[in-house]
C-alpha positions in Angstrom: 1.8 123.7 -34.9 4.5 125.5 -33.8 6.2 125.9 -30.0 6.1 129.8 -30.0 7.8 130.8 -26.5 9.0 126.8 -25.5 12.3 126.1 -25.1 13.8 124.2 -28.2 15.0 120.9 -26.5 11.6 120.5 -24.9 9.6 121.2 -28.1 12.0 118.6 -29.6 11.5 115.9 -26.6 7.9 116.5 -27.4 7.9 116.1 -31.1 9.8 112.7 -30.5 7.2 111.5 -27.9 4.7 112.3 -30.5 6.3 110.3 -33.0 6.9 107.5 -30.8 3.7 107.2 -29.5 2.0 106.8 -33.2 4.7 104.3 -34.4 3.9 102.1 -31.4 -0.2 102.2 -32.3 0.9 100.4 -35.4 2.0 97.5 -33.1 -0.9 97.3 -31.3 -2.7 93.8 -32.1 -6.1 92.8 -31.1 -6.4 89.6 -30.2 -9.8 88.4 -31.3 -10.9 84.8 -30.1 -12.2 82.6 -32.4 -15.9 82.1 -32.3 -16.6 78.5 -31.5 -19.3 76.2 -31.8 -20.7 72.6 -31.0 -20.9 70.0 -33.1 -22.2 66.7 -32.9 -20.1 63.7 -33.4 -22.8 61.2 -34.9 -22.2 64.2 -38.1 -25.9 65.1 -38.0 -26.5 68.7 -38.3 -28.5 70.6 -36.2 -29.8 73.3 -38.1 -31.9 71.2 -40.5 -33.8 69.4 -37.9 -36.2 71.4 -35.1 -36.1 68.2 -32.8 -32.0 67.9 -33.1 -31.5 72.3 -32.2 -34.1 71.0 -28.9 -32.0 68.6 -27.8 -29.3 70.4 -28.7 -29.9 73.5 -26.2 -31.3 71.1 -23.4 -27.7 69.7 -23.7 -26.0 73.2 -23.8 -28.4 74.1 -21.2 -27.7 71.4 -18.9 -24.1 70.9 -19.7 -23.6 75.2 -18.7 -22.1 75.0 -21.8 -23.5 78.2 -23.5 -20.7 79.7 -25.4 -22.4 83.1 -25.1 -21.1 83.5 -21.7 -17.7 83.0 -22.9 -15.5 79.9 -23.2 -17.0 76.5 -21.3 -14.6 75.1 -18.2 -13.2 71.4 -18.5 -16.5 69.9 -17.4 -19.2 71.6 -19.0 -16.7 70.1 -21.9 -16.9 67.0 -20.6 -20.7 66.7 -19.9 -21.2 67.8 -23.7 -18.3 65.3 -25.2 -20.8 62.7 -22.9 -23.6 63.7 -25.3 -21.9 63.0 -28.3 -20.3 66.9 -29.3 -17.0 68.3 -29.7 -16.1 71.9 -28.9 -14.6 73.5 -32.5 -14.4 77.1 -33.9 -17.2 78.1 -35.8 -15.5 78.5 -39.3 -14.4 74.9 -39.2 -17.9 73.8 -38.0 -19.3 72.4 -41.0 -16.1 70.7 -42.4 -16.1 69.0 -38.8 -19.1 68.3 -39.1 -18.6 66.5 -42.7 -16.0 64.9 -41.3 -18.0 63.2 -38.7 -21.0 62.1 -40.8 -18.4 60.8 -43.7 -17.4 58.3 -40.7 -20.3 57.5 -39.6 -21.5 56.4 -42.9 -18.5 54.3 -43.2 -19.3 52.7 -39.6 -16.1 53.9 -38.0 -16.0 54.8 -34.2 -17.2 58.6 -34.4 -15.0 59.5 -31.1 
């Protein structure tokens, strides 16, 4: 890759925006947002029961709470913390969920 017939200086300028332009792609970030899930405060999970996943998506349903469509507002929050869930992300589901049935079985407030 040469710069046959370009003036020197230019070639050079062109070179360095080159250069400048890949060392800035390394500083490009993606900023990935966390997957997030619901999970029920009583600790039960919802994946081992059929009647628990109904209820579960008549409450996401009726709360607009469908984290498909992207991150809930304050009150479809609020309408599912009213049916007994908390909003977490998805790869601290299950120890949230652990969490929340170790309390229950101890009796303590699960709020």
């Amino acid at each position: 890759m040469g710069c046959d017939g370009v003036p020197t200086q230019r070639c050079s300028l062109a070179y360095c925006y080159i250069a400048g332009l890949i060392l800035l792609s390394g500083c490009v970030t993606t900023s990935t947002i966390p997957e997030m899930a619901w999970v029920r405060t009583d600790g039960r999970k919802i994946a081992d029961d059929p009647v628990l996943l109904q209820q579960g998506k008549s409450d996401v349903a009726a709360c607009d709470a469908n984290l498909d469509n992207g991150s809930p507002t304050a009150s479809a929050r609020g309408c599912m913390a009213q049916k007994g869930y908390v909003l977490v992300r998805r790869d601290q589901a299950e120890d949230v969920r652990a969490a929340y049935a170790a309390a229950a079985q101890r009796g303590a407030p699960n709020r």
